[in-house]
N, C-alpha and C positions, 0 to 999 in steps of 0.2 A: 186907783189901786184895786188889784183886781182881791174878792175873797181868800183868808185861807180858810181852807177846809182841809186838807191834809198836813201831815210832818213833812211832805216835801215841798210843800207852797208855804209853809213857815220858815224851814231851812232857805228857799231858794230870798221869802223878805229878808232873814236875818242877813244873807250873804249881799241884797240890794241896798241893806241899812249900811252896813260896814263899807261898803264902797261910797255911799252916799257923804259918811263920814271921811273918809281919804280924802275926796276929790272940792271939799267944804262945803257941798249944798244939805247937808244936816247938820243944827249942831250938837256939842258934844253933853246938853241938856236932853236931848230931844233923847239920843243914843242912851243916855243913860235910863228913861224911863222906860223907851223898846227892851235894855237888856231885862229890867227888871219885871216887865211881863212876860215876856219869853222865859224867863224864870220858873217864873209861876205856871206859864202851860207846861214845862218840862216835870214841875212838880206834881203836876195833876195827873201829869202821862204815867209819872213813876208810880202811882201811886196804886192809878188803876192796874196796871200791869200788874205789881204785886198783888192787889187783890185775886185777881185772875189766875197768877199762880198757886196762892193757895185754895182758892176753889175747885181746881184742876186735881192739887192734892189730897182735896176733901171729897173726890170725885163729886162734888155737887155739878151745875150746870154755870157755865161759864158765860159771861155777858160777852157781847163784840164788842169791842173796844170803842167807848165813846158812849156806851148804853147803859152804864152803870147808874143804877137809882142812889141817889146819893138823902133822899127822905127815905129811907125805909126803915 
């Protein structure tokens, strides 16, 4: 399996997971713990975003996404 590193090599495993699940070579244990990570980076994605909007709004300086120090 190759790395994700981006939202589109994550969409592209979730769309490899769900066919994986159609065609029976995943089972439907396996899918459920993939959805519930993929979860979690969704939540993590949302999150930062939101930060980012409102430091945009607080004109302060805005991290790249992925860079956010989350000890500070």
């Amino acid at each position: 399996m190759a790395a994700i590193n981006t939202a589109g090599d994550l969409r592209k495993f979730l769309c490899n997971s769900i066919n994986s699940v159609a065609n029976g070579t995943m089972d439907i244990a396996k899918a459920r713990e993939v959805t519930k990570l993929a979860g979690q980076v969704n939540e993590s994605f949302y999150s930062e975003v939101k930060v980012a909007r409102l430091q945009m709004d607080m004109e302060k300086e805005v991290h790249k996404l992925g860079s956010l120090p989350v000890n500070e």
